[in-house]
C-alpha positions in Angstrom: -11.2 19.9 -118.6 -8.7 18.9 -116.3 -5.3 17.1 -116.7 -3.0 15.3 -115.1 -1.0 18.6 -114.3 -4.0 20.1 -112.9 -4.5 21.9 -109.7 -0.6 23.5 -110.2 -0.2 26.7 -109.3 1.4 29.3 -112.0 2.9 32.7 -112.1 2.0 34.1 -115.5 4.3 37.1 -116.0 3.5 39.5 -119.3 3.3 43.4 -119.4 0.6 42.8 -121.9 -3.2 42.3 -119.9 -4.9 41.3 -122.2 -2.6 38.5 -123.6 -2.1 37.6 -120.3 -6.1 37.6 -119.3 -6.4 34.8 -122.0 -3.6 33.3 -121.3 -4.9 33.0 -117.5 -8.4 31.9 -119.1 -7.0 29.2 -120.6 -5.1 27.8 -117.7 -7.8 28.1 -115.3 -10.1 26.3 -118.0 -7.9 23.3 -117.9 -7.5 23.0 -114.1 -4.7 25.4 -113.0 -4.5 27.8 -110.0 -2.9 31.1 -111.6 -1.3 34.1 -110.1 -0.9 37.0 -112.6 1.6 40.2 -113.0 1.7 42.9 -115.6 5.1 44.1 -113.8 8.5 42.2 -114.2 9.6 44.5 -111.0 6.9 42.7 -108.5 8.1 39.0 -109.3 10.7 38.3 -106.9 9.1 39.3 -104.0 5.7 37.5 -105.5 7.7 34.9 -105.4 9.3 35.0 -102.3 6.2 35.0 -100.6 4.1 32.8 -102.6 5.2 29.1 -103.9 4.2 28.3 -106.9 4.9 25.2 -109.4 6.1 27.0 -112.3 6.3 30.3 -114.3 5.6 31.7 -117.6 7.4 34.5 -118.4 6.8 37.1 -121.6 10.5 37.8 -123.1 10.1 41.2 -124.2 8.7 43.1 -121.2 9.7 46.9 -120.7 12.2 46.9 -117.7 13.8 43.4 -117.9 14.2 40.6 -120.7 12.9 37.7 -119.6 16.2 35.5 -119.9 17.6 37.9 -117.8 14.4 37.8 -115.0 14.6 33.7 -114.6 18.2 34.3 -114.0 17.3 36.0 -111.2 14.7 33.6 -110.0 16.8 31.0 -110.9 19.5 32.2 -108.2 16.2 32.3 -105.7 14.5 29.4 -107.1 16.5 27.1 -107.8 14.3 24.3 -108.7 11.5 26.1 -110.3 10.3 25.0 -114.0 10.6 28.3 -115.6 9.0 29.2 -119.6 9.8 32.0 -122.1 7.2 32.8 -124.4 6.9 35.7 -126.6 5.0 37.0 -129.6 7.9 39.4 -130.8 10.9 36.7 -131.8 11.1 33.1 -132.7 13.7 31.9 -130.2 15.9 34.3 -128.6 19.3 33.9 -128.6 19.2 33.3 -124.7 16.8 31.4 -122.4 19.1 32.8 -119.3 17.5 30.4 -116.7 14.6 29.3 -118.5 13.8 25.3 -119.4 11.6 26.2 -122.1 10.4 28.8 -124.7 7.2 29.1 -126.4 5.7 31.4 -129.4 2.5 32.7 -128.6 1.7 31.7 -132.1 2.4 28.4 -132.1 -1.2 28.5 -129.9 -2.5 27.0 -126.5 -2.1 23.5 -127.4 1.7 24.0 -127.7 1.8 26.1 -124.0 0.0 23.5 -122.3 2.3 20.6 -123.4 5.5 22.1 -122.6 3.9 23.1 -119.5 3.1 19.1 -119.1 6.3 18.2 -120.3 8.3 20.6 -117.8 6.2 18.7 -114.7 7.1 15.3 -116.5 11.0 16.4 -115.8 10.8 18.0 -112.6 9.1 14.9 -111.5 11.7 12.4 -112.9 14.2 14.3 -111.5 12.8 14.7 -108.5 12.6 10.7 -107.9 
C-alpha cells in the first residue's frame, strides 16, 4: 500500500519499543523507509549523520520533552517537518519546534495524514 508520500525516510523517536515497533510496522506497510530510536540522547547525532524527511517524536520520553528536543533539531534542522505524538496528554501546552502533534489514540489513519499533510506544506513552500 503505497502513497503518494511513499519511499520518505522517517526518524521515529519513542522510549517505548514496542509502541514504536508498530508504529515502524505501520510506516513500512504503507511505503516508508524508517530509522528508529528508543533514546532522545542519540537523535542529534542520528541526525547529523543521516538525512531524513521528517520526524516523529514521542512527547514524554525520560531525559527530554519532546517540544524541547525539536527545538534542538529545529536549531540544526532548520527545515525539517517535525511531529509530537503522545499517548500521556491531549495537546501539550508547547509544541517547541514541532509543526504538528498527534494522540496515539486518535489511531494510524490520523498519523499518516498529518504525516501527508506536513509533505503537502514543505512542498508548497518549497516551490
Amino acid at each position: 500500500m503505497s502513497s503518494p508520500d511513499s519511499a520518505r525516510t522517517l526518524l521515529c523517536v519513542d522510549d517505548n519499543a514496542t509502541a514504536l515497533d508498530v508504529r515502524v510496522a505501520l510506516l513500512e506497510f504503507h511505503g516508508y523507509r524508517v530509522f528508529s530510536l528508543t533514546s532522545e540522547l542519540e537523535t542529534l547525532s542520528f541526525l547529523d549523520q543521516q538525512p531524513v524527511d521528517a520526524v516523529i517524536l514521542d512527547y514524554l520520553m525520560p531525559d527530554i520533552k519532546g517540544d524541547k528536543l525539536s527545538l534542538k533539531i529545529r536549531e540544526r534542522h532548520p527545515d525539517l517537518p517535525i511531529i509530537l505524538i503522545s499517548g500521556a496528554v491531549d495537546r501539550p501546552d508547547s509544541l517547541g519546534a514541532a509543526a504538528a502533534f498527534v494522540s496515539k489514540s486518535a489511531g494510524p489513519r490520523r498519523l499518516l495524514q498529518v504525516l501527508s499533510e506536513q509533505f503537502e506544506t514543505k512542498s508548497r513552500s518549497a516551490a
